[in-house]
C-alpha positions, -999 to +999 in steps of 0.1 A: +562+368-201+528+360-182+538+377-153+551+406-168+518+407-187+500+408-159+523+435-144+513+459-171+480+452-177+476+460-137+496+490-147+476+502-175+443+495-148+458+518-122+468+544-148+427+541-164+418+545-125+442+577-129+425+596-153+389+583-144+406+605-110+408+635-128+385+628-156+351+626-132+364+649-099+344+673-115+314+654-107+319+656-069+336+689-071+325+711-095+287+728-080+309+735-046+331+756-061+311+772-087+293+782-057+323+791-035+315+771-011+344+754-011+380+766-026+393+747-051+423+728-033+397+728-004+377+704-021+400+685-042+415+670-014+383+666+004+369+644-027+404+628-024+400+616+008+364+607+004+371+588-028+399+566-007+367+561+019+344+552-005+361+527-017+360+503+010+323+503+016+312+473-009+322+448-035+288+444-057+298+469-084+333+448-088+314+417-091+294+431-119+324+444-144+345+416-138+319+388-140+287+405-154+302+418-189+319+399-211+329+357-205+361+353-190+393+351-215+420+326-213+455+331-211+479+354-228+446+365-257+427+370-227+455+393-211+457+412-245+417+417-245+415+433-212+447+454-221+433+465-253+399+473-235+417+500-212+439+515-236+401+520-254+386+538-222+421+561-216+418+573-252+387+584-247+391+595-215+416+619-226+400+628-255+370+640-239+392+655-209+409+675-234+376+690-250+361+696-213+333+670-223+318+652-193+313+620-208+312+587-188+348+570-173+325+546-164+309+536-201+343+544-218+352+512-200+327+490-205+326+503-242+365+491-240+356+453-228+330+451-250+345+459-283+381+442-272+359+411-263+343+412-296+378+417-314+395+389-294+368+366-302+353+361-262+316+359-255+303+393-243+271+385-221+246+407-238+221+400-212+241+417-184+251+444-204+216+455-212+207+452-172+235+468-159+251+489-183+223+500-213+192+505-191+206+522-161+223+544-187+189+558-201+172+556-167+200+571-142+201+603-165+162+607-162+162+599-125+188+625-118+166+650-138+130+642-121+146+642-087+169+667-089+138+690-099+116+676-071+142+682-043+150+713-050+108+723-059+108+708-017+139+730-009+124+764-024+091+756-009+106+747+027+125+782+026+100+804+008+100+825+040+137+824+049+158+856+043+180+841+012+210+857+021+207+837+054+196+808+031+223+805+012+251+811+037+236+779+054+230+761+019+268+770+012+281+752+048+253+722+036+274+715+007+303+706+024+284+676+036+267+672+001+300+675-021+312+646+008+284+623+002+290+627-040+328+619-034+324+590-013+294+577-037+320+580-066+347+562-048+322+534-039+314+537-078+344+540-098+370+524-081+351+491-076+354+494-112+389+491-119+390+466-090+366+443-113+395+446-140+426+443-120+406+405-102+398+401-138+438+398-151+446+381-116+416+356-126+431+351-161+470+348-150+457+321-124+463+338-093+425+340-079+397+325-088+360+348-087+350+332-053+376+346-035+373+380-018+392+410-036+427+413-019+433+443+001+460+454-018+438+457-052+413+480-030+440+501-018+459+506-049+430+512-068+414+539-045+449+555-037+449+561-075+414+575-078+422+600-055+454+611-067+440+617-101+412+635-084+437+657-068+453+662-098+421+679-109+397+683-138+395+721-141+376+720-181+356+694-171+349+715-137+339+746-157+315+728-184+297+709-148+296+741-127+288+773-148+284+763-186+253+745-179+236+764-152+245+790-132+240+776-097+239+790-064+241+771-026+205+756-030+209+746-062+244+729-059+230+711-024+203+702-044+221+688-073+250+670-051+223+651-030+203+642-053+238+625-072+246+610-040+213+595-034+213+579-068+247+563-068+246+545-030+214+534-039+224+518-073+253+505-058+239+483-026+205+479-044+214+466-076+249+463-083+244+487-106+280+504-124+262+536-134+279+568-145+284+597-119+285+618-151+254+611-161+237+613-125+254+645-114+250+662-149+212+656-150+203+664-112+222+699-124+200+700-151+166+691-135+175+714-101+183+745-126+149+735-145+127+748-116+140+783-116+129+787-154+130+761-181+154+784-204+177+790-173+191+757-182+219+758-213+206+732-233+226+736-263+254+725-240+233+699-222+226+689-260+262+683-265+270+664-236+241+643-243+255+634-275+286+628-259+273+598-237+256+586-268+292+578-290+314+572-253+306+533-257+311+527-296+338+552-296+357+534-265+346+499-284+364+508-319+396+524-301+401+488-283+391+462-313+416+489-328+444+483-302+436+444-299+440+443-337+475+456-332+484+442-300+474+404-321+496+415-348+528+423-333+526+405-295+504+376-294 
């Protein structure tokens, strides 16, 4: 029964990893193509292969979610907690996915272990959930904003005598490299984080211990399954990223995918940080459509996906104490 418990909490990780694919592809994705600098299929499998790259390049973010959040369970309650946690983040995930909201894979997990940890009676280490998840979720949002205006302020005064046509043709190859740089930043981001839960239930079945590097098979798995879900596409989430918000041209999507890129390597090797390519891609988009006019910008629907990374985390929270209420009552 252990085993098998393990089986399909590892399951239920890969499938979470699955829809995070789909779910955040957008977020690499979306500003090439609303810009046509990239087809469609073009770039899905681009991000695809990227993602898969990405997600060999560290371990820190790993160490964070599977150590940094919430005190190790024991046995087969500590199995149930983690499972109830990701059936919390693929609720909402799909919930959001099937509104077009671009809410945070990312905090729909955490929200998950959090609330299934406080359910299932485990210590949730409050003091690394305010460093790594609560601040960088207020301060990667405003980062993304400030620089995504300030690169593209340099951008438009670096080409202020270029012919735009010409401009933009190059801007348009340019984002081939830039939609690149946000894939492989998002598979060094969110696949780490599934591999932090999949060494978690390995941890808790008594088949690794923290100190030991993550096996090769949990990185592969996990990044095969990012990027299939990313090829599977995100197309609501696509069109709420690319044109609802802003309608962005070349300069503005190179502008936008940089700065995203930027942000997430950074947070990764500097600080270990899990943060949300939502929120860092949807707020570079925001500050780098800002500098053409300050009403360009959509912000009714900025104001609604706002809101939307406000509830991800208690919503995710209450759908797992849910499920570990009823996974208590008729499993453990």
């Amino acid at each position: 029964m252990d085993t098998f418990a393990l089986i399909v909490t590892i399951a239920v990780a890969l499938f979470f990893t699955y829809t995070n694919g789909f779910h955040d592809s957008a977020n690499a994705i979306a500003t090439s193509v609303s810009t046509r600098a990239l087809t469609p299929r073009a770039a899905l499998a681009m991000a695809a292969v990227m993602n898969l790259a990405g997600a060999f390049l560290g371990s820190g973010v790993a160490k964070t979610v599977s150590e940094g959040l919430i005190a190790t369970p024991k046995g087969s309650t500590g199995m149930g907690i983690l499972f109830a946690a990701l059936i919390g983040a693929i609720v909402w995930n799909l919930v959001t996915w099937y509104f077009g909201l671009p809410s945070s894979s990312s905090h729909a997990l955490f929200g998950g272990l959090v609330g299934a940890a406080l359910a299932g009676g485990t210590e949730v280490l409050w003091n690394g959930v305010v460093d790594k998840v609560i601040i960088p979720m207020f301060l990667s949002p405003v980062v993304g904003l400030i620089v995504g205006y300030l690169v593209m302020t340099a951008i438009l005064w670096l080409f202020r005598k270029s012919n735009p046509h010409k401009a933009k043709r190059g801007f348009r190859i340019a984002q081939t490299v830039s939609a690149a740089g946000m894939a492989l930043g998002h598979g060094l981001q969110d696949a780490q984080k599934t591999m932090g839960v999949v060494v978690m239930a390995l941890v808790i079945s008594g088949h690794q211990s923290f100190s030991d590097p993550i096996p090769v098979w949990v990185k592969i798995v996990c990044a095969a399954m990012l990027s299939l879900g990313t090829y599977a596409g995100g197309w609501r989430i696509m069109r709420t990223l690319g044109r609802k918000i802003i309608e962005l041209d070349p300069p503005q999507g190179f502008a936008a995918e940089t700065t995203g890129a930027s942000i997430m390597f950074t947070t990764a090797y500097l600080f270990k940080a899990p943060i949300s390519t939502t929120h860092v891609i949807t707020s570079a988009i925001m500050g780098v459509g800002a500098t053409k006019r300050v009403n360009a910008v959509r912000w009714g629907v900025a104001k609604n996906i706002v809101l939307g990374w406000f509830i991800t985390m208690p919503a995710a929270a209450l759908v797992a104490a849910a499920a570990f209420g009823i996974i208590k009552l008729t499993v453990l």
